[in-house]
C-alpha positions in Angstrom: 5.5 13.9 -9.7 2.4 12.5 -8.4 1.8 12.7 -4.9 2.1 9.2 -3.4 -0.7 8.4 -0.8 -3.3 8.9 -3.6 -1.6 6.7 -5.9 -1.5 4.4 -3.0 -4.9 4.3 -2.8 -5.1 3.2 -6.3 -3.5 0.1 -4.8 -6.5 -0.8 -2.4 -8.9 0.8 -5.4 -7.6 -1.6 -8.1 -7.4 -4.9 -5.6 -10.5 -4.3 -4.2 -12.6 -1.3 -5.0 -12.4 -1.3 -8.4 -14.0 2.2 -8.7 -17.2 2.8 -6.8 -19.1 4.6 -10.0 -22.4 6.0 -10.3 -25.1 3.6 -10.2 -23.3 1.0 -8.6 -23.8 -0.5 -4.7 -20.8 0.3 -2.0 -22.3 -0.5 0.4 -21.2 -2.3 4.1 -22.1 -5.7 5.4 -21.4 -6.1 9.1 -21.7 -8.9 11.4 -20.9 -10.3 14.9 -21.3 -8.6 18.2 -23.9 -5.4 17.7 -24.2 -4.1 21.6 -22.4 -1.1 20.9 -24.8 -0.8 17.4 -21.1 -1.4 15.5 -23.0 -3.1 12.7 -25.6 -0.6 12.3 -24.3 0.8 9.1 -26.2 4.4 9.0 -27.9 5.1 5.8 -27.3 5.5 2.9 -25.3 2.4 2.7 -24.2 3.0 -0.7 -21.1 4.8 -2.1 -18.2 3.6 0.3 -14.8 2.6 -1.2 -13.2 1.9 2.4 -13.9 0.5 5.4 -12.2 -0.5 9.3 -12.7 -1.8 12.4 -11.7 -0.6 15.7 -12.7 -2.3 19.1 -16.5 -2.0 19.2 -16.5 0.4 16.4 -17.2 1.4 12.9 -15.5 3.5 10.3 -16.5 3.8 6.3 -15.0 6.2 3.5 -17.6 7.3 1.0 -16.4 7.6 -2.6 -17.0 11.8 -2.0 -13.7 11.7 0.7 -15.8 11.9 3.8 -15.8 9.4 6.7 -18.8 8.2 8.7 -18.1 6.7 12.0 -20.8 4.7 14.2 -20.8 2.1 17.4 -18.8 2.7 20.5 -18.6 6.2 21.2 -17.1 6.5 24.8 -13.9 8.5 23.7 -14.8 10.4 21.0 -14.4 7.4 18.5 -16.7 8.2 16.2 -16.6 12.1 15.7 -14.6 12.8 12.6 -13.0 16.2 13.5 -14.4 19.2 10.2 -13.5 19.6 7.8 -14.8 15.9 6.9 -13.7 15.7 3.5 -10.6 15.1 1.2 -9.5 12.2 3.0 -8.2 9.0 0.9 -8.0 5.9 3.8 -9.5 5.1 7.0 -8.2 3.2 9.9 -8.9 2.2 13.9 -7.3 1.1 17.0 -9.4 0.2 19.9 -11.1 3.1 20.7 -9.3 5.7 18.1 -9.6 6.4 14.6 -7.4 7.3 11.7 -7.4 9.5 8.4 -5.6 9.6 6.0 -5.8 12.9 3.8 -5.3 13.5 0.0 -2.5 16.1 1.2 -0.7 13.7 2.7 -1.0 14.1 6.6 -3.5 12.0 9.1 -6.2 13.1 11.1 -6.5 11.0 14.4 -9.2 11.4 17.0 -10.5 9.6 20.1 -9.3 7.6 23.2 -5.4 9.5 23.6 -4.4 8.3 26.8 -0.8 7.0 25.4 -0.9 10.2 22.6 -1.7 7.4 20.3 -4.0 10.5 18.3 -1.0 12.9 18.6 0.6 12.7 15.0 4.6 13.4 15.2 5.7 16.2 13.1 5.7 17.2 10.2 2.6 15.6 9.9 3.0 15.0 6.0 4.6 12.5 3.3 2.3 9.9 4.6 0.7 7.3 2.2 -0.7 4.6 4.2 -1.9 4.6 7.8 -2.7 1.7 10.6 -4.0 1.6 14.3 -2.6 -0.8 16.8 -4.6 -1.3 20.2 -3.2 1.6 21.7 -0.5 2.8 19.3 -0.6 4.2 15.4 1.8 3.8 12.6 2.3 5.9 9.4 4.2 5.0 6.1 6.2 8.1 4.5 6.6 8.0 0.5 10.3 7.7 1.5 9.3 3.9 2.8 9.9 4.3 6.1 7.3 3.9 9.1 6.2 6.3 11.9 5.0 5.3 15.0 3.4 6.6 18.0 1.5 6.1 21.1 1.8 3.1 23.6 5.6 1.5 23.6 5.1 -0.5 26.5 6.8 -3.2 24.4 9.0 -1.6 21.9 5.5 -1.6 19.3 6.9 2.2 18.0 10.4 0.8 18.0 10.5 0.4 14.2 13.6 -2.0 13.4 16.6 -0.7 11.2 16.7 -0.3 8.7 13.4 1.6 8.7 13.9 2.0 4.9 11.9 0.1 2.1 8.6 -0.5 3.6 5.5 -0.2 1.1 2.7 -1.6 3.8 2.0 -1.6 7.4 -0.4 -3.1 9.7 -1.3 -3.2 13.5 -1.9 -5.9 16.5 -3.2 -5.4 20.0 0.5 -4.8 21.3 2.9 -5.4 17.7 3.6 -4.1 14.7 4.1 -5.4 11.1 5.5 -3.8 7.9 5.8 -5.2 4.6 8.9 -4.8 2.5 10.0 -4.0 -1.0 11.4 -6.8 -1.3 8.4 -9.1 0.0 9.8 -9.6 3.3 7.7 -9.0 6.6 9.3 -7.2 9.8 7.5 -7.7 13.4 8.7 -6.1 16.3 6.7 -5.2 19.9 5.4 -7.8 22.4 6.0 -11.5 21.1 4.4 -13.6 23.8 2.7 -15.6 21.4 5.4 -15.7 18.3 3.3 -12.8 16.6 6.5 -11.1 15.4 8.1 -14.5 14.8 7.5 -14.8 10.9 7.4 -18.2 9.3 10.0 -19.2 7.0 10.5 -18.4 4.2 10.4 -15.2 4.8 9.3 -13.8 1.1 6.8 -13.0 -1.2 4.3 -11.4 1.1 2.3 -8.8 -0.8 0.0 -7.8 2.3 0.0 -8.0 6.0 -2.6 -7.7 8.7 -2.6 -8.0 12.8 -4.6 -9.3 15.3 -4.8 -9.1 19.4 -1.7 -11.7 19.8 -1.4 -13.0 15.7 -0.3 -11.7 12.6 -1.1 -12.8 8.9 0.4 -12.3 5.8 -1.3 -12.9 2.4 1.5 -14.7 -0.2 1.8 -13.5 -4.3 0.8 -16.7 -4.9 -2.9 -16.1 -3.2 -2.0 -18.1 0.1 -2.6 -16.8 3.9 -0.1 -17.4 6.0 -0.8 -16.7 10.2 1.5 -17.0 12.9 1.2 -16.5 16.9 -1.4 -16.8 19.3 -4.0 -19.8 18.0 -6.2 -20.6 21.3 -9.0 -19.9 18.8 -7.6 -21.4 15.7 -7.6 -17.8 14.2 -3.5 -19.1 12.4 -5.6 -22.3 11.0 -6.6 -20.9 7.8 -9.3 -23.2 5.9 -8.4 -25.4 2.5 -8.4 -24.7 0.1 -5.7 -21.6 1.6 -5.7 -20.5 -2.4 -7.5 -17.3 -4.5 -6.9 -14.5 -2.1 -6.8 -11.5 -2.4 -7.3 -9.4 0.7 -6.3 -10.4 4.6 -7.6 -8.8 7.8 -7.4 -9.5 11.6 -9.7 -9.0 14.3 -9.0 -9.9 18.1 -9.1 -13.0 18.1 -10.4 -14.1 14.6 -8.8 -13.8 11.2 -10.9 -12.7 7.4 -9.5 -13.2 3.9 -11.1 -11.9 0.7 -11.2 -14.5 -2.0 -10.9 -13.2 -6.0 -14.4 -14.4 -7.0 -15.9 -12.1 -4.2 -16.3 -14.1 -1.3 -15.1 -14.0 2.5 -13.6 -16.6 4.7 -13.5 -16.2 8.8 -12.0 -18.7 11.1 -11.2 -18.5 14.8 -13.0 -17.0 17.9 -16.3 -16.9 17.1 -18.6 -16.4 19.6 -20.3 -13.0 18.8 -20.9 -14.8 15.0 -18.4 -12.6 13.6 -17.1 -15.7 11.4 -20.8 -16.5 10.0 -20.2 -14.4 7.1 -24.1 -13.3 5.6 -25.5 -14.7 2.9 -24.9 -14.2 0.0 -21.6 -14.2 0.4 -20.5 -13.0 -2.5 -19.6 -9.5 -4.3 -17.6 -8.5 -1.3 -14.5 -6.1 -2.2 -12.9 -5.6 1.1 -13.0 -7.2 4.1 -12.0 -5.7 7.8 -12.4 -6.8 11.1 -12.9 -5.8 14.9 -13.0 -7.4 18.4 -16.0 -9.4 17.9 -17.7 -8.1 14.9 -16.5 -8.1 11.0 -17.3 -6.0 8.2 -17.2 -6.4 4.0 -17.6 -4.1 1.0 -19.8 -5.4 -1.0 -20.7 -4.1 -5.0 -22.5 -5.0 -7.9 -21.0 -3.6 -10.9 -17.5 -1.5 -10.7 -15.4 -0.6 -13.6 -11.6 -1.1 -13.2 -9.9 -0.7 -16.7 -10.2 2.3 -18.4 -8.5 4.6 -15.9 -7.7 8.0 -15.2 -3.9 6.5 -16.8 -5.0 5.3 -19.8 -4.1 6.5 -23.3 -5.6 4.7 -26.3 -3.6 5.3 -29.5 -5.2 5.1 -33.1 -4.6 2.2 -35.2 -3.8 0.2 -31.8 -5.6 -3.0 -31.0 -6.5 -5.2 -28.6 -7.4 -2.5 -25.8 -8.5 -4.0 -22.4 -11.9 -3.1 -20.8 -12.4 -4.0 -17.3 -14.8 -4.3 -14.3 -15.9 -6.5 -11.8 -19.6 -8.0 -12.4 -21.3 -10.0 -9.2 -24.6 -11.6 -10.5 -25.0 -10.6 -14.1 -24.5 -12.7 -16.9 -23.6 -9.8 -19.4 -23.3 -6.6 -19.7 -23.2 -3.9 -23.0 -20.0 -2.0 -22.9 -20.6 1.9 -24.7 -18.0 4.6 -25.0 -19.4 8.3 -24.0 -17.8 11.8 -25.1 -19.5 13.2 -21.5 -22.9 12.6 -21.9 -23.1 12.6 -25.8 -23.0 8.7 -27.0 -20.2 8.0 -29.5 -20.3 4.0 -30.2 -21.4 0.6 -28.6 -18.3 -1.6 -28.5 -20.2 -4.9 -27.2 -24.0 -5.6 -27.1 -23.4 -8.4 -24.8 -20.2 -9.1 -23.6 -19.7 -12.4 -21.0 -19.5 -11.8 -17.3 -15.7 -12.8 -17.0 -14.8 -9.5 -15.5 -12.3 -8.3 -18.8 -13.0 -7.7 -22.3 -10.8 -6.2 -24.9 -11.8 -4.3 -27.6 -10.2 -5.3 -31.1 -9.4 -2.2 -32.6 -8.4 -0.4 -34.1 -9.2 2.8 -32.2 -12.0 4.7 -35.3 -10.4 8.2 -36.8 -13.2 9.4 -35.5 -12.5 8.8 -31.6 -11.0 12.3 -31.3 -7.3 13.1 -30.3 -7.3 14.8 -26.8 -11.1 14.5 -26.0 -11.4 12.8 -22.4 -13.9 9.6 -22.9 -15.6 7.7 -20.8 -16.7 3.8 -20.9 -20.2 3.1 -19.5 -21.0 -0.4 -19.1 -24.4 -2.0 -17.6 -25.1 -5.7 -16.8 -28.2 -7.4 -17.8 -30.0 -6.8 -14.5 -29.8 -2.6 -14.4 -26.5 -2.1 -12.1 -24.1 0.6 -14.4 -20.6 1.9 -14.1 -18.3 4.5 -15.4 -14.7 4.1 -16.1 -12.2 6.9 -15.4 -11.8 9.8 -18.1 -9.1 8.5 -20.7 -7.4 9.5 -24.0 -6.9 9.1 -27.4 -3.5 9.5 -28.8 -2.6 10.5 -32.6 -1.3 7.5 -34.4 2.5 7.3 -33.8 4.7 4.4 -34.4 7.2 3.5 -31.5 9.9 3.8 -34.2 8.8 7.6 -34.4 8.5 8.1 -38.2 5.4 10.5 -37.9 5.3 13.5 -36.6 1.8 14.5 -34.8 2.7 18.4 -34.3 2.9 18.2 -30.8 4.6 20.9 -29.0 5.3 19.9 -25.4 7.8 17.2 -24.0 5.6 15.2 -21.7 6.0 11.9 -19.7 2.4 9.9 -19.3 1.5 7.5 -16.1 2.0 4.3 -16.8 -0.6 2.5 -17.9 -2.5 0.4 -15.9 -1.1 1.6 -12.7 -1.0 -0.6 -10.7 0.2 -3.2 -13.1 1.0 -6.9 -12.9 4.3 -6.8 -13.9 4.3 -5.3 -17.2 3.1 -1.5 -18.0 2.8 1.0 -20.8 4.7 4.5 -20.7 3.7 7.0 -22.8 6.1 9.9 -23.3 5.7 13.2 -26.2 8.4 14.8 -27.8 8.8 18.1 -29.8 11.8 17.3 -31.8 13.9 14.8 -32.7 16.3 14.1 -29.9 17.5 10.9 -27.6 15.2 9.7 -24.7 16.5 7.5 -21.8 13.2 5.8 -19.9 15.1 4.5 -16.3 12.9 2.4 -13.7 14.0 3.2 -10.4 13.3 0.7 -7.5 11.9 2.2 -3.9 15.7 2.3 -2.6 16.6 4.0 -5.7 18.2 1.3 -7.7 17.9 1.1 -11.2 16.0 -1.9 -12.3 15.7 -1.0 -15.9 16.8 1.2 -18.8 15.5 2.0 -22.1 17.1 4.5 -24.2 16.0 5.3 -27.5 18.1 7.4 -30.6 17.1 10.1 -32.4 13.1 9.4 -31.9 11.2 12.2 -34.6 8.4 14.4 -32.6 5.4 12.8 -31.8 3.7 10.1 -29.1 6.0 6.9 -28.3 5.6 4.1 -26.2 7.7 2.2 -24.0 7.2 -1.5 -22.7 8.0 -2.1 -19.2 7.9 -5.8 -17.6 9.3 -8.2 -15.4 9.3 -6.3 -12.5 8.4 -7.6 -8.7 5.7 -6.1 -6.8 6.5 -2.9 -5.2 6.5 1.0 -5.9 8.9 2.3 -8.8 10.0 5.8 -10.1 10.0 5.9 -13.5 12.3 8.6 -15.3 12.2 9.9 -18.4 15.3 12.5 -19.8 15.2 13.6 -23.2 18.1 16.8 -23.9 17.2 18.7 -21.2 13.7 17.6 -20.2 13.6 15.3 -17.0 10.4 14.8 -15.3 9.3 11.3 -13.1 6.0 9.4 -12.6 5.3 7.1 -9.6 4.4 3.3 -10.7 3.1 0.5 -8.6 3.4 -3.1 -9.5 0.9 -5.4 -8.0 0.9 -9.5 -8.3 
């Protein structure tokens, strides 16, 4: 089973980051307040798939799993304890920072007055991390949240059942997680109605915090912010439609919008709402007391991904990545570095393509290929290694020779709702495919009779955002994969 927090990640890397490749920009716009040098990205700016904001600091994650840190450094803030490397996510509080590691446990470091930076044991099982003013939370793979540091008003009190969280975010003196089921659960100081969620209280997909407000970003692409509004930071700007991301600083509020751009509203006297221009090709958007900070990228290649599996014969195979300011861009499929075909000379800027097939005998069964694409103005990307499976029908009447019972990742993953699973057998036996939902309900259930060796497929859809198991059993072969469903 695949270990959770970096599959996670693929969350944030699929939304946002949509795989920072060689040749492509990552790099961090910052704006607003600069006395404590907080925008003062340190160079290179290029090759960053994360970023944060803490109080008057900075924090990036380069694609190579190593976090650089500048601004404020009066605690400590900004000196990533060794060994800097092999983290996966980054996030602040107001004068701390977090890690997140590819092993699972966080890394916290600066001001630790209220042990905010002292993780609870075991430190492990984590898969998303988030800094409060002076408090921290942690999401397990089980779904439930951790919390430590300041409690001054109940902020690490997580609320029963602490069960069926997928997300989690931080105020100045609150908490916010996001559940399974779409919900949003606030607890800690509620002077302003920041834990006070609007009705109805549902199909919430990502949440954020600021010093006395909370925000919540709606399936549907809507913001919707609650609490403390002095500033206007809860008045979100028509048209409140197309986004994709939400973050909170103090006393201001961000959102990301699908074609690229930002939005800021509220406080804004250190110009942290006067996004740069051009604003546009941002991919993440995250924000501090009085300063803000974007992602921006050129050329990034989502789709194909390390998940992928191609079978022969099969057509209409999607190709994706998200383009800024080209017009076109040539799409070519590499064995490594050795060339093996051009699948578009020019294909339009719309961010997808898909390849009509069928997949050439040629295109080798097992070798691990690689799509290069490059838009008309010099920026390049590589996908993710992929696949190629033997031709197999789903009915199973050829056999490919395989030897191995093996379950596949689903493919894409994340997904919108509908998925492919791949899954190998050596002989002719019965295969059950069972989706599992985070509290371990079974949401759906394929079974299949007598299937002859070879590569099959299954088709899974219909399914609400959140994380899945999904389960394959054939005779005595059970093994799971961990799926994601995004909307």
């Amino acid at each position: 089973m695949k270990n959770l927090s970096v599959l996670l990640l693929s969350v944030a890397v699929f939304l946002l980051v949509p795989g920072v490749s060689e040749g492509s920009d990552g790099s961090i716009v910052a704006w607003g307040d600069n006395y404590y040098g907080q925008c003062n990205v340190p160079a290179p700016n290029e090759g960053f798939v994360a970023i944060a904001a803490g109080q008057y600091h900075s924090l990036g994650l380069k694609e190579d799993g190593s976090i650089v840190v500048w601004g404020d450094n009066g605690y400590g803030q900004c000196n990533v304890p060794a060994p800097n490397e092999d983290f996966v996510a980054v996030a602040a509080g107001g004068y701390f920072s977090l890690g997140l590691k590819a092993n699972s446990s966080i890394v916290a470091w600066g001001h630790n007055n209220y042990g905010q930076c002292n993780v609870p044991e075991p430190n492990e099982g984590f898969m998303a991390v988030a800094g409060g003013y002076t408090h921290s939370l942690g999401l397990k793979e089980d779904g439930s949240i951790v919390a430590w540091g300041a409690n001054n008003y109940g902020q690490c009190n997580v609320p029963a059942p602490n069960e069926g969280f997928v997300a989690i975010a931080g105020g100045n003196n609150h908490s916010l997680g996001l559940k399974e089921d779409g919900s949003i659960v606030a607890w800690g100081l509620n002077n302003y109605g920041q834990c006070n969620v609007p009705a109805p209280n549902e199909d919430f997909v990502a949440v954020a915090g600021g010093y006395g407000h909370s925000i919540g970003l709606k399936e549907a692409g809507s913001i919707a912010a609650w609490g403390y509004n002095t500033y206007g930071q809860c008045n979100v700007p028509a048209p409140n439609e197309d986004l994709l991301m939400v973050a909170g600083g103090d006393w201001h509020s961000l959102g990301l919008k699908a074609a690229g751009s930002i939005v800021a509203w509220g406080r804004n006297n250190g110009g942290q709402c006067n996004v740069p221009a051009p604003n546009e090709g941002f991919v993440a958007v995250a924000g501090g007391n009085y300063h803000s900070l974007g992602l921006h990228a050129y050329l990034h290649v989502i789709e194909p991904d390390s998940s992928t599996i191609w079978t022969q014969y099969e057509t209409d195979l999607p190709v994706g990545w998200a383009g800024v300011y080209c017009d076109s861009v040539s799409i070519v499929l590499y064995d490594g570095a050795v060339f093996i075909d051009t699948l578009a000379a020019s294909a339009p800027n719309t961010g997808s393509w898909v390849f009509s097939g069928p997949v050439p005998m040629s295109w080798d069964p097992g070798i691990e290929y690689m799509i290069y694409i490059q838009d008309d103005l010099g920026y390049s990307g590589w996908s993710d290694e992929f696949t190629v499976a033997p031709p197999v029908p789903i009915g199973g009447d050829e056999s490919t020779g395989t030897c191995n019972y093996a379950l596949h990742n689903a493919a894409p993953n994340p997904s919108y709702g509908m998925a492919l699973v791949a899954f190998e057998i050596p002989e002719i036996v019965d295969v059950c495919i069972t989706v599992y939902d985070i509290s371990g309900r079974v949401v759906t259930e394929l079974a299949y009779s007598t299937l002859t060796p070879g590569m099959h497929e299954a088709i899974i859809s219909d399914l609400h955002a959140g994380l899945y198991v999904v389960r394959m059993q054939a005779g005595n072969f059970i093994d799971s994969e961990r799926m994601i469903v995004i909307r």
